[in-house]
C-alpha positions as CSV (number, residue, x, y, z in Angstrom):
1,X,-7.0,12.8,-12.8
2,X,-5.9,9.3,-14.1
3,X,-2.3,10.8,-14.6
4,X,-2.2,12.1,-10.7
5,X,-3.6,8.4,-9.7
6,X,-0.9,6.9,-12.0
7,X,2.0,9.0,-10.6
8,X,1.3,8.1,-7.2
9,X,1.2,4.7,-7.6
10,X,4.8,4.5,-9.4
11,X,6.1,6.5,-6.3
12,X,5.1,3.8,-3.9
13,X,6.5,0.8,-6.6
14,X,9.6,2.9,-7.7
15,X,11.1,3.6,-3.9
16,X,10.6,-0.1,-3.4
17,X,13.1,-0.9,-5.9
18,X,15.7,2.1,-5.1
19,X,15.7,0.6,-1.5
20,X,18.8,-1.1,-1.7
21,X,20.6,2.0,-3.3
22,X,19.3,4.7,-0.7
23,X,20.6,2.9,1.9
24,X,23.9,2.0,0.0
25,X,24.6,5.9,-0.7
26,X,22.9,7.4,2.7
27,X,23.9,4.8,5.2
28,X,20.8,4.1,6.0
29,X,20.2,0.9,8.2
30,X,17.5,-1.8,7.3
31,X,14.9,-0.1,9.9
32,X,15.7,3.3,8.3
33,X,15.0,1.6,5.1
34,X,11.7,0.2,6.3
35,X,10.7,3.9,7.8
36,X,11.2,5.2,4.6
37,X,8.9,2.9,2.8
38,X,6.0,3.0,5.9
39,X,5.9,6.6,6.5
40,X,4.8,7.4,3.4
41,X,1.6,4.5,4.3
42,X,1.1,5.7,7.7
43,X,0.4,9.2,6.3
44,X,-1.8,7.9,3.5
45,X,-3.3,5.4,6.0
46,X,-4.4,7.9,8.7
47,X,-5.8,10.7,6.4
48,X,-7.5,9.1,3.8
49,X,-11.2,9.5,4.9
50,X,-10.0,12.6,6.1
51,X,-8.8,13.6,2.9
52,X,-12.0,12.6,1.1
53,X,-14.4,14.6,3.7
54,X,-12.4,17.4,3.1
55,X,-13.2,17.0,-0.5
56,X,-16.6,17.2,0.2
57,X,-16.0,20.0,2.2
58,X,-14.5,22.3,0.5
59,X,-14.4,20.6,-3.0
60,X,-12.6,18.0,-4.5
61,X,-11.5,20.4,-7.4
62,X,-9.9,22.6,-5.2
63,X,-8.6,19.2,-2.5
64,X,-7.5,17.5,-5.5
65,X,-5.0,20.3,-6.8
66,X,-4.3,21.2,-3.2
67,X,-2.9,17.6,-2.2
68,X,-1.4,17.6,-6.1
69,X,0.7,20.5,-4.9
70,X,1.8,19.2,-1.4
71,X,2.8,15.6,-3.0
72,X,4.7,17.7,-5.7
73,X,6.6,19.8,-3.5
74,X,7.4,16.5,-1.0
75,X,8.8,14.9,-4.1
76,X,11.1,17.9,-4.4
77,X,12.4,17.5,-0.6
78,X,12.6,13.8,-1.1
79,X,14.6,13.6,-3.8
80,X,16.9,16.9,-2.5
81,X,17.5,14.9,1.1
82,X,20.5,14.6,2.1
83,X,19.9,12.0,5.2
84,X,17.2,9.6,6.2
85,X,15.9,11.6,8.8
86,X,15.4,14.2,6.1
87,X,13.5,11.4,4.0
88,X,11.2,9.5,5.8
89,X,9.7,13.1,7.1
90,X,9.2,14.1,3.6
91,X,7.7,10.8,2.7
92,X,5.3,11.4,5.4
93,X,4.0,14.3,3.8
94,X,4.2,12.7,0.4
95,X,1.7,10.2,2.0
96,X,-0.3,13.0,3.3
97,X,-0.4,15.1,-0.4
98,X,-1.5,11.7,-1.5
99,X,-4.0,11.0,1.3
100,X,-5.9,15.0,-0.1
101,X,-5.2,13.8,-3.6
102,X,-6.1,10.3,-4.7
103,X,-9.6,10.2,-3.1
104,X,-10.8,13.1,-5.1
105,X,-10.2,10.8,-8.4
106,X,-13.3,8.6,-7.9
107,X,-15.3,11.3,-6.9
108,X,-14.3,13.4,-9.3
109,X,-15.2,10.2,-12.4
110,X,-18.1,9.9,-10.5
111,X,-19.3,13.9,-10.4
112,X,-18.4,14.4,-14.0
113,X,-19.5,11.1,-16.3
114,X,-22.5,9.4,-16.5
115,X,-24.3,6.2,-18.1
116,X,-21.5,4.5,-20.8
117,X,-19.3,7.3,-19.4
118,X,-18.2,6.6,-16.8
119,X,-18.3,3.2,-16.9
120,X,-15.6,3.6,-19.7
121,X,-13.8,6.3,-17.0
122,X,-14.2,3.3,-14.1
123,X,-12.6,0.7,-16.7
124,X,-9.8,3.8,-17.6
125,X,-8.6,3.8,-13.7
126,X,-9.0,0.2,-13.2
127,X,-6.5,-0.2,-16.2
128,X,-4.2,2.5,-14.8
129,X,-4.2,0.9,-11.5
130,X,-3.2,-2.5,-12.9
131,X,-0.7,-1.1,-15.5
132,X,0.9,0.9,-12.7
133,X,2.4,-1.9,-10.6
134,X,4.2,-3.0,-13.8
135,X,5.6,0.5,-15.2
136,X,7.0,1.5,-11.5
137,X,8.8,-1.6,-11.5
138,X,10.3,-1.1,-14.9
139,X,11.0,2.6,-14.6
140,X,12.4,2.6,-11.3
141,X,14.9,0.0,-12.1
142,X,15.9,2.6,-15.3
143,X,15.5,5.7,-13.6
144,X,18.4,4.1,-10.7
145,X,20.6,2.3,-12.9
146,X,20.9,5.0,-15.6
147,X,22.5,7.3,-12.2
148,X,21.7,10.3,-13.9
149,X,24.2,12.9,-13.4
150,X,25.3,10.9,-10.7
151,X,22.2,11.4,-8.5
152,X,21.4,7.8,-7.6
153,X,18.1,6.9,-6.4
154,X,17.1,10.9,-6.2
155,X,15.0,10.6,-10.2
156,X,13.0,8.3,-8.4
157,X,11.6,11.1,-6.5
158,X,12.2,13.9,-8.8
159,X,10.9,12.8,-11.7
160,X,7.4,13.7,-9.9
161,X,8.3,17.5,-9.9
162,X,7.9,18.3,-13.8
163,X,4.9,16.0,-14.2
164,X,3.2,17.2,-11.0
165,X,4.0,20.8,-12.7
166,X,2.2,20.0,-16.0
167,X,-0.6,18.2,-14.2
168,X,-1.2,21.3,-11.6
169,X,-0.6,24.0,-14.9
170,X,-3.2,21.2,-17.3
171,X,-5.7,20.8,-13.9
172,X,-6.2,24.3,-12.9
173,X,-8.0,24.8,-16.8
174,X,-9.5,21.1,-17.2
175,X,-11.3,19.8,-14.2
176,X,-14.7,21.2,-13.4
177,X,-15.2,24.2,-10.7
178,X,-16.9,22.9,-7.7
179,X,-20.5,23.5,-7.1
180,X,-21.9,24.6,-4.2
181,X,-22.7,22.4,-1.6
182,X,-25.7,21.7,0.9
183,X,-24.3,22.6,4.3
184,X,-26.3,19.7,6.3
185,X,-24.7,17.2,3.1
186,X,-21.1,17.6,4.2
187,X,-19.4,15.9,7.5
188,X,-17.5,17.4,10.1
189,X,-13.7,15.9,10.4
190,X,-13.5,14.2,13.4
191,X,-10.0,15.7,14.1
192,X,-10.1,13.5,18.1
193,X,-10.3,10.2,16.2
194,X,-8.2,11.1,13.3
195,X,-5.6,11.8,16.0
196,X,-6.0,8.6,17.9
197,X,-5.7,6.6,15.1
198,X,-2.5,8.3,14.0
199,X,-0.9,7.3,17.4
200,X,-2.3,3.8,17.7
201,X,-0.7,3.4,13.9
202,X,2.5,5.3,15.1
203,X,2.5,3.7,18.8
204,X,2.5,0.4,16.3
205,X,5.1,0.3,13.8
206,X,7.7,2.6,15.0
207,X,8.8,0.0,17.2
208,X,7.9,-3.3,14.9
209,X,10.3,-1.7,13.1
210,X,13.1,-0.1,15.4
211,X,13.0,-2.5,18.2
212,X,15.1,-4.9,16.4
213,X,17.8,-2.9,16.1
214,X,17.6,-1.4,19.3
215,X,17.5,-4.9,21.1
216,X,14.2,-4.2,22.0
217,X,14.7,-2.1,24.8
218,X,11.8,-1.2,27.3
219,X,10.6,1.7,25.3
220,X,9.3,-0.2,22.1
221,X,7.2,-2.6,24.4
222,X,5.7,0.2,26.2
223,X,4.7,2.1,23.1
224,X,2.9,-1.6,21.6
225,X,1.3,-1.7,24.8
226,X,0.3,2.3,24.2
227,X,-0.7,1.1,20.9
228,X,-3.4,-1.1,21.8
229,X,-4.5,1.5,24.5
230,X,-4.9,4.1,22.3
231,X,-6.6,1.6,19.3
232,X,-9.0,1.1,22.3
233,X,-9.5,4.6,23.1
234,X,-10.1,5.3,19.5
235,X,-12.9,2.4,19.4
236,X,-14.7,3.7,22.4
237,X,-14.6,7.4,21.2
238,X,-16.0,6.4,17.5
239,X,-19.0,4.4,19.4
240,X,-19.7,7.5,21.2
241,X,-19.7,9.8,18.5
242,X,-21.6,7.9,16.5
243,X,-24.1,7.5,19.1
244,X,-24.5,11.2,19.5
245,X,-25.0,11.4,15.9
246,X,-21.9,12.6,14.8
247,X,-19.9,11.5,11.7
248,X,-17.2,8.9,13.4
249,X,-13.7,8.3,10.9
250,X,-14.9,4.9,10.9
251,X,-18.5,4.1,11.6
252,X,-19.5,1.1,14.0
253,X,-22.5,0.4,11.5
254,X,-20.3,-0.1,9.0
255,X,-18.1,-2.2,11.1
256,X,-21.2,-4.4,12.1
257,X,-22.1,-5.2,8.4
258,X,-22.3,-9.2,8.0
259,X,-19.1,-10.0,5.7
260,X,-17.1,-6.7,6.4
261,X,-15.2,-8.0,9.2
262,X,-14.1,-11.2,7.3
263,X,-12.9,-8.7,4.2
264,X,-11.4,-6.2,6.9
265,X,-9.3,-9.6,7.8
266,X,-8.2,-10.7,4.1
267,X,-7.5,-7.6,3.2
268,X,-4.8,-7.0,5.7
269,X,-3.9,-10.6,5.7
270,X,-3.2,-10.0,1.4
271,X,-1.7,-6.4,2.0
272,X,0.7,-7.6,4.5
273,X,1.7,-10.4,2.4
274,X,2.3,-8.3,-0.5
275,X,4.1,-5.3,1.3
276,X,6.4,-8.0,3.1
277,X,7.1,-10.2,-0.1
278,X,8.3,-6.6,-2.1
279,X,10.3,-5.4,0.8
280,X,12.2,-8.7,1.5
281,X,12.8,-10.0,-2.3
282,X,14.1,-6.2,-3.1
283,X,16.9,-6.4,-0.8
284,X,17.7,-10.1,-1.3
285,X,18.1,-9.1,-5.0
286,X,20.2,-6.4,-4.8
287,X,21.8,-6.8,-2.0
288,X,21.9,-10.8,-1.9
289,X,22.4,-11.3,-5.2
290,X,24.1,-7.9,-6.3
291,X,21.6,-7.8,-9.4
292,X,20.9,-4.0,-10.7
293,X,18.0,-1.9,-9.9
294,X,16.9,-2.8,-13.4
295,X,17.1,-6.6,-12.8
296,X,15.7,-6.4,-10.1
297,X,12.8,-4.4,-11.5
298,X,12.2,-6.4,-14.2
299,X,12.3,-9.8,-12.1
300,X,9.2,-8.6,-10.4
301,X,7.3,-8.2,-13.6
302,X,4.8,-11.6,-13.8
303,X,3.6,-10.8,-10.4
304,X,2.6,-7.7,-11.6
305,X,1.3,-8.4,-14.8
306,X,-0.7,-11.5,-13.4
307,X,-2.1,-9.4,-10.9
308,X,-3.0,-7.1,-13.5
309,X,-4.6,-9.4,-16.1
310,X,-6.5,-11.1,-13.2
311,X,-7.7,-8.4,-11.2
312,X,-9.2,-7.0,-14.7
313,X,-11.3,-10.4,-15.6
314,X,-11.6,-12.4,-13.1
315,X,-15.8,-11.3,-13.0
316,X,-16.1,-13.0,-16.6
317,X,-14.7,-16.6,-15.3
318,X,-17.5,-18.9,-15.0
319,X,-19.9,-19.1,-12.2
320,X,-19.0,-22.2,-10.7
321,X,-15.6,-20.8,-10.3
322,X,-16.6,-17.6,-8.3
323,X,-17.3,-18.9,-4.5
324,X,-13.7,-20.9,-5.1
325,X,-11.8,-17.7,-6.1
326,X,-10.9,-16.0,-2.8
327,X,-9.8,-19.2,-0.8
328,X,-8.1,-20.7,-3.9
329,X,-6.0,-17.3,-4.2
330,X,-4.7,-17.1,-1.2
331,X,-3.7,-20.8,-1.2
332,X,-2.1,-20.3,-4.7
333,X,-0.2,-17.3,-3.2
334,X,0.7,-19.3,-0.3
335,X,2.2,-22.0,-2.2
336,X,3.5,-19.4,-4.5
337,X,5.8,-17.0,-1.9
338,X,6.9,-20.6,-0.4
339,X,8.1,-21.1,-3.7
340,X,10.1,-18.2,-4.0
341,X,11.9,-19.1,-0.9
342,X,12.6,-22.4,-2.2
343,X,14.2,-21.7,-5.6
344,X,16.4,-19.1,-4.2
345,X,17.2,-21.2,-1.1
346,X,20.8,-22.1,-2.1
347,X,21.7,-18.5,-3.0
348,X,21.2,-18.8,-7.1
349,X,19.1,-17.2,-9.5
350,X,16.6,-19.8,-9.4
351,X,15.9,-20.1,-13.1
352,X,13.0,-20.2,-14.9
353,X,11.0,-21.6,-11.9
354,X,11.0,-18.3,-10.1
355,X,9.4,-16.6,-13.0
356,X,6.3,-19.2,-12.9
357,X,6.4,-18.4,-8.7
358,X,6.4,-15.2,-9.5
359,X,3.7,-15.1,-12.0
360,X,1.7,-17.0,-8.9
361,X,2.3,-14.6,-6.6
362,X,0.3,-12.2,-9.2
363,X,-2.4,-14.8,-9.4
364,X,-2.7,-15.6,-6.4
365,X,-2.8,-12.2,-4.4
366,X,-5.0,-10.7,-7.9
367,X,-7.6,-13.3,-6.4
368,X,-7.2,-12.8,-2.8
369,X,-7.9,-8.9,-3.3
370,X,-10.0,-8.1,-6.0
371,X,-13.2,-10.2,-5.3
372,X,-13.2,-9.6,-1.6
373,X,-13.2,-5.6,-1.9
374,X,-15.2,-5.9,-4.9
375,X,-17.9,-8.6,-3.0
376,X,-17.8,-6.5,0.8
377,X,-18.8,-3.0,-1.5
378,X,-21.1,-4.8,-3.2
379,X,-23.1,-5.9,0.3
380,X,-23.4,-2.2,2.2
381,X,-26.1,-0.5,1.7
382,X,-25.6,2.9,-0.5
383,X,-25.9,5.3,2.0
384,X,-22.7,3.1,4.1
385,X,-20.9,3.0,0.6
386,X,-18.6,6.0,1.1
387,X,-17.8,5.2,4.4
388,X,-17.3,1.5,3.7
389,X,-15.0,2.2,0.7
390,X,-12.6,4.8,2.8
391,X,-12.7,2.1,5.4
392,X,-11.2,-0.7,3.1
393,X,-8.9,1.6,1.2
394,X,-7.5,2.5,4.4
395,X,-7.4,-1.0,5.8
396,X,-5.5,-1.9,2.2
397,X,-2.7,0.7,3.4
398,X,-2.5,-0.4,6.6
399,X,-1.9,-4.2,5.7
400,X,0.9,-2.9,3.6
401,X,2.5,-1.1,6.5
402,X,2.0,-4.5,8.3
403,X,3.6,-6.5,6.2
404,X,6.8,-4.2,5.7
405,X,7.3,-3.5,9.4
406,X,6.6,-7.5,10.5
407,X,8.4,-9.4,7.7
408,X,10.7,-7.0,7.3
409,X,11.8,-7.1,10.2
410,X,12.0,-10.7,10.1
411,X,14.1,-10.7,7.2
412,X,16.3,-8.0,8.3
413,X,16.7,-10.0,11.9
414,X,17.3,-13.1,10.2
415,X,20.0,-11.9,8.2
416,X,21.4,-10.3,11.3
417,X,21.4,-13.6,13.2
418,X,23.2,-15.5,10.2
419,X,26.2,-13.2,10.2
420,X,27.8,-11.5,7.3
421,X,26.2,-10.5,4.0
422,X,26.3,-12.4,1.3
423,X,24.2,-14.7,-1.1
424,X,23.9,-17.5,0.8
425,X,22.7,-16.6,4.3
426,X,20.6,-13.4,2.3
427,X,18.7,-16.7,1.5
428,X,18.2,-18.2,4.0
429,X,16.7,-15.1,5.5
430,X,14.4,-14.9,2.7
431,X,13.4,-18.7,3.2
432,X,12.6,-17.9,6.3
433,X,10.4,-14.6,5.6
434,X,8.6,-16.0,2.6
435,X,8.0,-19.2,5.1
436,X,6.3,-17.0,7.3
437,X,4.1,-15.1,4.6
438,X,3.2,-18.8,3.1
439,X,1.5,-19.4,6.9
440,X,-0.2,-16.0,6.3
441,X,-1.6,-16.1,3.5
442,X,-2.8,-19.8,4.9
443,X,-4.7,-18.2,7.5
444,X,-6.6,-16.3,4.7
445,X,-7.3,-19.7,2.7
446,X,-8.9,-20.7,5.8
447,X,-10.9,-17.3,6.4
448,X,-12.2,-17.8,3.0
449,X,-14.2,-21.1,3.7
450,X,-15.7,-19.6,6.0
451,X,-19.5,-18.8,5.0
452,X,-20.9,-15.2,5.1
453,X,-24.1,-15.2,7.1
454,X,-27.2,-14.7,5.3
C-alpha cells in the first residue's frame, strides 16, 4: 500500500522537474505546460471523496487495485504520447486512477492494524510521505538527464508501468479480501454534485491558465463567470441534499465546524504557494539558467528535506511554541520565497544563500501545513471525521492547482512582457512571481492570529 502511496507521489514531483524538457521536445507552450501539471490535480481534486465512498462501496481491496490499474495503464499513455493534447488527457486519468487509489491506503492501515500497529503503520506513511518529496526530486532529475535510449522526459512516466505491474501481481495475494458490508453503512455517490464541482474547477482553471496566451478573449471571462455560477449551484444543491438527508460530496455541517473555514483558507493559501513556487523556480532553472534536470532536482532538495524533518516533529517542540507555529510558518515562508526572488534577481546562481531560502521554504510551508490539518481533524467530531478528512485532502489539491494556474501564469506573462529568453529577464519574472507568493503566504500569517472561537 505504502509503495502505491509512494509511487504516486514521485509522479506528481518527477513531471514538475521534466517540465522544461517536455515542452523543449513537444513544443509545448507555457499554458500547455501548466495543463499538463493541473490536469492531473483537477482529476484527483474532483474524485477523491468519490474515490473513497466507492471504497466503501464496493471495497477498498478491490477500489485500491482497480485505481492501481487505471494509474498504471495512464502512465503507459503518458509516457507513449506523442503531443500535449495526448498528455494532459492521460494525466487526467492518471489523476483519476490516483483519486480510486490513494484513499483506500488509510483505510486500508486503518482496517487491518490495531493498537502499536498501526500506529507504527501511521508513522510508516507519514515517513513515506515526507521522504517522497525528496526522492521525486532526485530521481526525476536522473531519470531525464540520463535520456535513456533517447526517450527524454518519457521514464518519468514509464518507470510507473513495471512497478505498478509488481505492485498489482504482489497486491492481488497480500492485501486482505473485503468483508461484507452493512448496506445502510455505505453512502450513495452524489454523481449531481460531483459533476458540478468538476465544472466549477474546469470553468476555473482552464482559462487562468489559457487566457493569457489567448489575450484573454471573451470566452475565458465568461467561463470564470460560469465558474462562480456553477461553484454556486454546487453550494445550493449540497444544502439541499443534505437537508433531505442525503450524503452531500461535501457536508454543510462539516463546513460550519468552528476552525474549519480558517484551515480550509491556509490550506489553499500554503498549497497555492507551494504549487506556484515549484512551477515557476522549475522553468527559471532550466530554462533561465540552462541548469540540467538533475541540477535542477537536486537544488530543490532543503525545501524538501526541511519540510520533511519538520512536518515529522514539530508535535514534540515545546508547548509554548505550539499556538506560534502556524502564523510563524507562513511568515518564515513568506520571507523565505521573497528571498528566492532576491538572490536570483540578477540572473546568477545565487550561492549558498539560496540553499538556506530554500531550506526556509521547507520550514516554513512544513509549519503552515502540518499543524493546521493536523489541529482542524483533531476538532470534528468522529462521526464528521471522514468527511472532514476528504474535504481537506481535496482542498490540499485544489490550492496546488491554484497556485500553478495563478502564478504560473504570472511568471509565464511576465516573462512574455520582458521579451526574449534569457537569464536575466527569466529573473525578473521570477522576482516578480515569488513577490507575489511572499504577499500570499502574508495573508496566511495574518489568518493565523486570528483566534478560533471557543
Amino acid at each position: 500500500m505504502l509503495s502505491a502511496q509512494f509511487m504516486a507521489m514521485l509522479d506528481v514531483i518527477i513531471v514538475n522537474v521534466a517540465m522544461p524538457t517536455m515542452g523543449s521536445e513537444l513544443h509545448a507552450s507555457g499554458a500547455g505546460l501548466q495543463l499538463v501539471v493541473a490536469g492531473y490535480s483537477i482529476a484527483y481534486a474532483v474524485l477523491l471523496i468519490t474515490g473513497a465512498r466507492l471504497g466503501d462501496l464496493l471495497g477498498h481491496r478491490r477500489v485500491h487495485l482497480a485505481g492501481l490499474a487505471l494509474f498504471t495503464v495512464a502512465s503507459l499513455a503518458c509516457g507513449l504520447a506523442q503531443g500535449t493534447g495526448e498528455l494532459i488527457a492521460f494525466r487526467v486519468v492518471q489523476g483519476a486512477g490516483s483519486a480510486l487509489m490513494i484513499p483506500q491506503v488509510l483505510s486500508l492501515i486503518q482496517r487491518t492494524f490495531v493498537g502499536d500497529a498501526r500506529a507504527r503503520a501511521l508513522g510508516a506513511y507519514a515517513a513515506v510521505i515526507a521522504s517522497g518529496a525528496v526522492a521525486g526530486q532526485v530521481l526525476g532529475g536522473i531519470l531525464v538527464s540520463a535520456d535513456v535510449f533517447g526517450t527524454g522526459w518519457r521514464p518519468v512516466f514509464l518507470v510507473n508501468v513495471p512497478v505498478g505491474l509488481v505492485l498489482l501481481a504482489v497486491g492481488s495475494r497480500v492485501l486482505p479480501r473485503d468483508a461484507a458490508r452493512a448496506p445502510e453503512r455505505a453512502r450513495g455517490l452524489d454523481l449531481p454534485g460531483l459533476a458540478l464541482l468538476a465544472a466549477a474547477v474546469s470553468l476555473f482553471t482552464v482559462p487562468l491558465v489559457l487566457g493569457q496566451e489567448e489575450d484573454w478573449p471573451l470566452w475565458s471571462w465568461l467561463s470564470l463567470a460560469a465558474s462562480v455560477l456553477c461553484f454556486a449551484l454546487f453550494c445550493a444543491y449540497e444544502s439541499r441534499l443534505a437537508r433531505r438527508g442525503g450524503a452531500p460530496l461535501i457536508a454543510p455541517r462539516v463546513l460550519r465546524h468552528p476552525g474549519i473555514g480558517l484551515a480550509i483558507f491556509r490550506i489553499t493559501a500554503v498549497m497555492a504557494v507551494n504549487g506556484g513556487f515549484l512551477f515557476a523556480l522549475t522553468l527559471h532553472l532550466q530554462g533561465g539558467l540552462g541548469h540540467t534536470a538533475l541540477h535542477a532536482g537536486l537544488i530543490f532538495t532543503p525545501t524538501a528535506v526541511a519540510f520533511g524533518v519538520v512536518g515529522l516533529t514539530w508535535r514534540s517542540w515545546p508547548d509554548v511554541w505550539q499556538r506560534a507555529l502556524i502564523p510563524a510558518g507562513f511568515a518564515i515562508a513568506a520571507a523565505s520565497v521573497a528571498g528566492v526572488g532576491w538572490v536570483l534577481r540578477d540572473g546568477g546562481n545565487g550561492g549558498l544563500w539560496l540553499y538556506v531560502a530554500f531550506a526556509g521554504v521547507g520550514v516554513g510551508l512544513a509549519l503552515s501545513f502540518s499543524p493546521t490539518l493536523t489541529r482542524a481533524l483533531a476538532t470534528v467530531r468522529p462521526e464528521d471525521a471522514a468527511d472532514a478528512s476528504g474535504l481537506l485532502a481535496t482542498v490540499t489539491q485544489l490550492g496546488q492547482l491554484t497556485g500553478v494556474a495563478v502564478f504560473g501564469t504570472l511568471f509565464l506573462n511576465r516573462l512574455e512582457s520582458l521579451g526574449a529568453p534569457g537569464a536575466y529577464t527569466s529573473a525578473e519574472a521570477l522576482l516578480a512571481c515569488m513577490y507575489a507568493l511572499a504577499a500570499t503566504a502574508t495573508l496566511g500569517a495574518v489568518s493565523g492570529l486570528v483566534r478560533r472561537r471557543r
